[in-house]
N, C-alpha and C positions, 0 to 999 in steps of 0.2 A: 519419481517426481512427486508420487502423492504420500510417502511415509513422512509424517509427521505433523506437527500444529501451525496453523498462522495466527500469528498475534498482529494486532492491532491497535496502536496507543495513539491518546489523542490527547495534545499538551494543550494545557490553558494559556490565557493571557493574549494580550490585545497584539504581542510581538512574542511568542512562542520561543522557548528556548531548547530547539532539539537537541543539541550538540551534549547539552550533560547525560541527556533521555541513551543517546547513540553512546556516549562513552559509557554508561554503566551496563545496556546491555551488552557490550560488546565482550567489558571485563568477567561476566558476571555468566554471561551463556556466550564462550566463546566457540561454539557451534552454529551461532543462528548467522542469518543472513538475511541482510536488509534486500526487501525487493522493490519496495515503494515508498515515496518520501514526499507530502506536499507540503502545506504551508504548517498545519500543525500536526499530521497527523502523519506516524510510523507504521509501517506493515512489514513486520519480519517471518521468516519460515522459519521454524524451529526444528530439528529432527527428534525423531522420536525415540526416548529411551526409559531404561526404568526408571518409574519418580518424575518423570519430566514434567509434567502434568502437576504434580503438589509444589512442584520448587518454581513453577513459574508461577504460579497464583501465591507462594510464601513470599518469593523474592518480589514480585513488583504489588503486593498488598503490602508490605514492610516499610518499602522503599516510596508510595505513592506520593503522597505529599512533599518532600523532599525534592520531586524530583519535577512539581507542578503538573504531574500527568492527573489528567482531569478523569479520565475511563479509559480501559481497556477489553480488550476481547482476546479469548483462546478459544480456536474452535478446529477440529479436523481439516484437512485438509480438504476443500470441495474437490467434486469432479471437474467442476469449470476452470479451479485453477489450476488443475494437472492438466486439461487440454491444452490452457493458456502458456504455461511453462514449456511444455513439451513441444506445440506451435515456432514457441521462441526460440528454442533450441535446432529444432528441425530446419528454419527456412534463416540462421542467422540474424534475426531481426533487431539485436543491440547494433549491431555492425554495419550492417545494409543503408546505402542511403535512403533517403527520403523521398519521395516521389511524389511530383505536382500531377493533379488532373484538374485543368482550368476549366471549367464552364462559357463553353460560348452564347452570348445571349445580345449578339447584334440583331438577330433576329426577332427578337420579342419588343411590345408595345408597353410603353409607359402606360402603370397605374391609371385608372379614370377614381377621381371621387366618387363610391354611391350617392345616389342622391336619395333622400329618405321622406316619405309622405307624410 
């Protein structure tokens, strides 16, 4: 769970365009895998091999601008997210549904204003 690098790219602009970001890595490091995706920002795992480390800082310093990514990050793999992967794996949690735990609060007192001297 924990050989290799997470990269982190984070696309500029007021409507982020990931989809070219997703196609080039894909063609380009067809080993990685996308694990997180939000409104501008990519997080892929990358495995580890020889060179991987100089061809992913050659290929996306080359390819930056082109591609509107504003900054990115390579860094080992932490421990927290080999817990968090291997968590995922162990108890099904892409697959699992969702589960409600509602808060009952019939029982509690509406707000009072302080009053202040």
């Amino acid at each position: 769970f924990g050989d290799g690098y997470t990269v982190i790219l984070r696309v500029g602009g007021s409507s982020p365009a990931l989809k070219p970001v997703e196609d080039f890595v894909q063609q380009t490091f067809s080993d990685s895998i996308l694990k997180e995706k939000h409104h501008n920002t990519l997080q892929y795992q990358f495995p580890y091999t020889q060179g991987a480390l100089a061809s992913i800082f050659s290929q996306f310093t080359s390819n930056q601008h082109r591609l509107g990514v504003e900054d990115y990050s390579v860094s080992q793999t932490t421990l927290d997210q080999v817990f968090v992967n291997f968590a995922r794996h162990q108890h099904g949690e892409e697959d699992s549904p969702s589960y409600s735990n509602p808060v009952d609060i019939t029982d509690e007192l509406p707000l009072r204003p302080l009053q202040t001297s």
